[in-house]
N, C-alpha and C positions, 0 to 999 in steps of 0.2 A: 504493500500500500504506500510505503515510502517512496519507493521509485516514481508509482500513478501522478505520488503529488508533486513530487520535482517535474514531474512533464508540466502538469498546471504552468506553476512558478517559470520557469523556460518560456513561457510561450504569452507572458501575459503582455507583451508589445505586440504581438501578432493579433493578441486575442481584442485588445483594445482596439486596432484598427480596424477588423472585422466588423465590432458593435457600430462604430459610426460608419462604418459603409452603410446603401441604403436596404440590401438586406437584410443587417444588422437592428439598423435601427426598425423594420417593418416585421424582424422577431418580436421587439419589446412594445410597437405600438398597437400591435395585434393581439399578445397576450394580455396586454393590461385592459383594452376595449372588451376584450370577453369579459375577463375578472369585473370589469363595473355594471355588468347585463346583473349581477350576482350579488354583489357588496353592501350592498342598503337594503337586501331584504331581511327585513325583522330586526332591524340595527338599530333604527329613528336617523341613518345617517351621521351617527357619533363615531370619534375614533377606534378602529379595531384592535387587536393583538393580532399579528400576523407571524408565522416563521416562514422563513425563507429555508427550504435544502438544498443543500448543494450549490448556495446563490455565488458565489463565485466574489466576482468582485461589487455585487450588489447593483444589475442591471436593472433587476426589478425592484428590487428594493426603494431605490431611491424617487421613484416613478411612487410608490406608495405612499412613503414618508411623506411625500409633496402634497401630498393631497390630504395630511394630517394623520394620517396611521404608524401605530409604532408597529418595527418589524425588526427581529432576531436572524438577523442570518449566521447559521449556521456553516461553516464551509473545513476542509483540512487542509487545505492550501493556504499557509502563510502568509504568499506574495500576494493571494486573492484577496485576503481580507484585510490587508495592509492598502490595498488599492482603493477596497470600498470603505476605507475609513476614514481616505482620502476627501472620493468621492463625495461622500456624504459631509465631510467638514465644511469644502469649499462652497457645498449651497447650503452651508447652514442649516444641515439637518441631523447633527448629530447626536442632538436630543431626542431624536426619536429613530435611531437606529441604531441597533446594538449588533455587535461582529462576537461570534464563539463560534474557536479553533474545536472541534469534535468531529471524531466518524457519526458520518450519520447513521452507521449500524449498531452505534453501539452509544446511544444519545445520554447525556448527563441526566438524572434524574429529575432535576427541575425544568426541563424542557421537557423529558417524554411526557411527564404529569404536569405540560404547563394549564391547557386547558386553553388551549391559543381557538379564536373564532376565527381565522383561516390557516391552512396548509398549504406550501407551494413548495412541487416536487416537479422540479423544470428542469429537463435536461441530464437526471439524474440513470434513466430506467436503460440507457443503452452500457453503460460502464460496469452493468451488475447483472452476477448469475443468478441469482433468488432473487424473481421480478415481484413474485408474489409477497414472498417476506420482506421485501423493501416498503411495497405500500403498506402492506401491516403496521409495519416500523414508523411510515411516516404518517399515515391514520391514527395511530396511539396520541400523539401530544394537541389532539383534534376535538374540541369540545364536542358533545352532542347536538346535533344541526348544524355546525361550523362548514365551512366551506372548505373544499380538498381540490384543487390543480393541479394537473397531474400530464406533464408534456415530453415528448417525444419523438426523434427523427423516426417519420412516415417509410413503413419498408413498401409502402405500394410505390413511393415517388422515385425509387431506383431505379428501376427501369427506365422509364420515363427522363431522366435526369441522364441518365448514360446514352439516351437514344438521340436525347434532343440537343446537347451540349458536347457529346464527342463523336456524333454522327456515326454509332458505333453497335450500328442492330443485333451485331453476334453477341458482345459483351452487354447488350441490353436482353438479350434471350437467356442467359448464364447466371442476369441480375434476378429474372423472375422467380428461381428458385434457391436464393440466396438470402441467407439474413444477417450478412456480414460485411461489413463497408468499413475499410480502411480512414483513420480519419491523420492527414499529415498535419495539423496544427497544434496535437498535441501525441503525437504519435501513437495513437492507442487503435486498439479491434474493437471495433464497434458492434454491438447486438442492436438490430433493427426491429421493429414489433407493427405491430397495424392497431389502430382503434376498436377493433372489431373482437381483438384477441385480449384486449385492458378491460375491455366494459363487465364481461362478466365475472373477471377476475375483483373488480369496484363493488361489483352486488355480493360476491361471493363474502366478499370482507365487508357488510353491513352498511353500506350506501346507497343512493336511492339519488331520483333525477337530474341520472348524467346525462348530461350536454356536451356533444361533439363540435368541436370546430378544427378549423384546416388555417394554419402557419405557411403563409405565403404560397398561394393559391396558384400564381401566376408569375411571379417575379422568375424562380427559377429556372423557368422556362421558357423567359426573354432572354437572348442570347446576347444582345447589344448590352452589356453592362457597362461600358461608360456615357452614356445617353441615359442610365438612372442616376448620374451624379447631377443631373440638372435639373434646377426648382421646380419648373412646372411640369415636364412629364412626371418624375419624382411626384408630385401631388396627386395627378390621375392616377399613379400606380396604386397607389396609398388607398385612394378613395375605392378604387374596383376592389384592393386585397379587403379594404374592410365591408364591402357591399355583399362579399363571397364567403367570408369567414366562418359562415355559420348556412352556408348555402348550399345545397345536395344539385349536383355531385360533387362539386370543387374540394371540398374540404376532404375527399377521399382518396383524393390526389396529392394534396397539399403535400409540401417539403415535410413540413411536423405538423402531427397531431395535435392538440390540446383536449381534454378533457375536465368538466368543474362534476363536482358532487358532492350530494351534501349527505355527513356522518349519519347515521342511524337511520331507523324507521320514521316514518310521516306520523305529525301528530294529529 
């Protein structure tokens, strides 16, 4: 696990330019638009407790905090949380955002029994072999009715992704029956999942009205990426990923999945 996390740490100049690319950025303005369809229900609109897993350098986090919620990101990447400490000093949010060094398998006792009203498990399910006991894990520090996010590179968009960006049908036919994608930014073997194959795994472990949405619908599949660094196509890309987000079939497609659900049974 030490090794894992030196890869993080290595790569977090690489990793920072990625977020402000406009893929990057159209990860964190897609995942947090879903999370506000969700955030104020039963709340009165007051501040939350939120955890962050695996938040890295605190992309969503600080996306949160801004809008007045306290959030715990959790991360075991040193360089990660020293970034989002950063991060979150310079816009004067560090009052509502707390950084703890922990595995997330193996969580300090006053986080797993925080009793946090949301869960955010982004980006975590491809880097682990117990997909299932990972949600468990991150479902425990989850009030009753609390809200669980739970996101994912999409194994349908591989193919797709290889066919349309390296014009490469054979290795797009290879992709169909593969659930392993090299990832070179931070050198790791990636586990790919589909939506399809989380949902029942979310009811199996005691939650109740998941909501599918699809993590850039279409970007990935515009080839012209330096024609998305300009403001206004940039705008329209934005406006169609978020018109589709939650749209059948695009989100089935999408690069990542996202999925929200809420803890226990309906009252």
């Amino acid at each position: 696990m030490a090794q894992e996390t030196e890869k993080f740490d290595t790569a977090m100049a690489t990793w920072q330019e990625w977020q402000e690319a406009p893929w990057g950025r159209l990860r964190y303005t897609l995942a947090e638009a879903n999370l506000m369809r969700h955030l104020d229900e039963g709340t009165g609109g007051g501040p939350l407790r939120i955890l962050d897993l695996a938040g890295g350098d605190g992309g969503d986090a600080m996306r949160l905090a801004a809008r007045g919620h306290h959030v715990t990101v959790v991360d075991l990447a040193p360089a990660m949380l020293a970034a989002a400490e950063a991060r979150v000093a310079e816009r004067g949010l560090s009052e509502r955002v707390t950084c703890v060094r922990a595995d997330v398998r193996t969580l300090p006792v006053d986080i797993a029994t925080g009793g946090f009203d949301v869960v955010l498990c982004h980006n975590l399910l491809q880097y682990v072999d117990d997909v299932s006991g990972t949600l468990a894990t991150a479902l425990a520090p989850l009030a009753e009715g609390g809200l669980f996010s739970v996101m994912a590179i999409n194994r349908h968009s591989a193919p797709l992704n290889v066919a349309v960006r390296s014009l490469d049908p054979a290795a797009a036919l290879a992709a169909l029956d593969s659930d392993r994608l090299r990832n070179e930014m931070f050198d790791s073997e990636l586990t790919l999942h589909a939506a399809e194959e989380i949902i029942p795994l979310l009811g199996d472990l005691g939650c109740r009205d998941v909501r599918h949405y699809g993590i850039r619908s279409f970007c990935d599949y515009l080839t012209d990426d330096a024609r998305k660094y300009d403001p206004e196509y940039y705008a329209d890309l934005e406006r169609l990923e978020l018109a589709t987000t939650a749209r059948a079939p695009y989100m089935h497609t999408a690069r990542l999945f996202q999925l929200t659900a809420r803890k226990g049974k309906a009252s």
